[in-house]
C-alpha positions as CSV (number, residue, x, y, z in Angstrom):
1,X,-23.6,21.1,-19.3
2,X,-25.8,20.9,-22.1
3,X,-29.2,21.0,-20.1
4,X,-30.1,18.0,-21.7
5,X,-32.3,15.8,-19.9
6,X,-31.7,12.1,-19.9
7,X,-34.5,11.7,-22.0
8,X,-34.2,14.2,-24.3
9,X,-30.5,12.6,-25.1
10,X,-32.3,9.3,-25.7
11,X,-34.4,10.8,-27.9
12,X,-31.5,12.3,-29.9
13,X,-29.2,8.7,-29.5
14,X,-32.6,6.8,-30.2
15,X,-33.1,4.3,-27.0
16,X,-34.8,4.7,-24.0
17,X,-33.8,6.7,-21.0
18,X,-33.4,3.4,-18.8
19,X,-31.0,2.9,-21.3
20,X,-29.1,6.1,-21.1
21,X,-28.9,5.6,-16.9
22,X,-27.6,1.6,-17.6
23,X,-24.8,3.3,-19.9
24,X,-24.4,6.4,-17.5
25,X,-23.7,3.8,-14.6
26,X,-21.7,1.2,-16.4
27,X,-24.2,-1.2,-15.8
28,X,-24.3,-1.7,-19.8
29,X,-21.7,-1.5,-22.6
30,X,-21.8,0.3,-25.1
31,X,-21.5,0.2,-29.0
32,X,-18.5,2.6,-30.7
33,X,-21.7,3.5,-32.9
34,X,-24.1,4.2,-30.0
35,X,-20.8,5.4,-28.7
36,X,-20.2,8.0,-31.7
37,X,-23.8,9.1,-31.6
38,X,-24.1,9.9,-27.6
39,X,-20.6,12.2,-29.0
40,X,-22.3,13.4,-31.6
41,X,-25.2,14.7,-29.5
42,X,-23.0,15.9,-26.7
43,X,-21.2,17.9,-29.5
44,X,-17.8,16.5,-28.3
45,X,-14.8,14.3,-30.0
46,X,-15.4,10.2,-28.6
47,X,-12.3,10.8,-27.4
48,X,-14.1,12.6,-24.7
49,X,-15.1,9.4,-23.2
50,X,-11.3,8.4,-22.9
51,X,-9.2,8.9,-20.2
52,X,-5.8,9.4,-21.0
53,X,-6.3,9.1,-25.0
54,X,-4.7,12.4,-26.1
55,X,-1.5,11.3,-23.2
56,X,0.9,10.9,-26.8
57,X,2.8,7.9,-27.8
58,X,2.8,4.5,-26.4
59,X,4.9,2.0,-27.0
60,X,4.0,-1.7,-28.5
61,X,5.1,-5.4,-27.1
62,X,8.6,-4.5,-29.0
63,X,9.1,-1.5,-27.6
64,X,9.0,1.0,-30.5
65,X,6.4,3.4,-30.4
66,X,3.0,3.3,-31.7
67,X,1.0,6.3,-32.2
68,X,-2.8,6.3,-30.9
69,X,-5.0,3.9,-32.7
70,X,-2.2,1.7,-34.1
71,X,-1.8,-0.3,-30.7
72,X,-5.7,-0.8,-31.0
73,X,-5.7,-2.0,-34.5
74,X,-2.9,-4.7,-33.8
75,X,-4.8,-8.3,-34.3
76,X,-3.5,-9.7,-30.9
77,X,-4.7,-6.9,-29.3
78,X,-8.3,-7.3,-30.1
79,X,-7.7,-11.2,-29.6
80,X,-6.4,-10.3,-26.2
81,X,-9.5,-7.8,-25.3
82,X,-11.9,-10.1,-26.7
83,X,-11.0,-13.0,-24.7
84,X,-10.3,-10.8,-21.6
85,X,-14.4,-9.5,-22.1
86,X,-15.1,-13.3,-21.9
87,X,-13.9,-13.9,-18.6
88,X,-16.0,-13.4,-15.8
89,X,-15.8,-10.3,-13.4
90,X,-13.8,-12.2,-10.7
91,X,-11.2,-13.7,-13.0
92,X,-10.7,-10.1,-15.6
93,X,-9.6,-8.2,-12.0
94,X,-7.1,-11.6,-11.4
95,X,-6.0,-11.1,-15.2
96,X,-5.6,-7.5,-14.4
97,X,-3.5,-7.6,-11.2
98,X,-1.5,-10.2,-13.0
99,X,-0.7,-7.8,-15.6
100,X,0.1,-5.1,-13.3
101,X,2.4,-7.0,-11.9
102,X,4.2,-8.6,-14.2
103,X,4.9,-4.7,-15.8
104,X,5.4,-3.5,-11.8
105,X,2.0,-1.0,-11.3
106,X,0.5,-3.8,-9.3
107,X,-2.3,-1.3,-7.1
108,X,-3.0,-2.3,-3.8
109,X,-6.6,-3.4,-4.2
């Protein structure tokens, strides 16, 4: 929307354009401060990148409501996300469609 060019955004971000088309795809991940700067350059909020971040309170394990980043902040919950990025592709969808299920969203996949 910008008329930015691939490469001219990884000029601005400072990587390569191969780079830019491996994040694009999701063939990559990608750093919150790559993250930030790809915002920055886009001239939109990271949140951007989120769906569903401005959806309003959520609530934790004990039911109470957390607002935004407080759920993310919780030590179990990067301990949970950490181990779940350590799995392998095959057994994070198993962990996932276990966790659907056992909160009742269990997709048809």
């Amino acid at each position: 929307m910008l008329g930015l060019t691939q490469q001219q955004l990884a000029s601005v971000v400072g990587v390569r354009f191969q780079q830019i088309q491996k994040y694009e795809c999701g063939a990559n991940r990608i750093s919150a401060a790559r993250l930030w700067r790809i915002a920055a350059a886009l001239e939109v909020p990271v949140g951007y990148f989120y769906d569903g971040l401005a959806e309003g309170p959520r609530c934790d394990a004990s039911g109470e409501q957390a607002e935004g980043g407080e759920v993310l902040a919780r030590k179990e919950t990067l301990d949970l996300v950490r181990a779940y990025y350590q799995l392998g592709e095959r057994p994070r969808r198993r962990l996932l469609d276990l966790a659907k299920s056992l909160h009742g969203t269990a997709e048809v996949s």
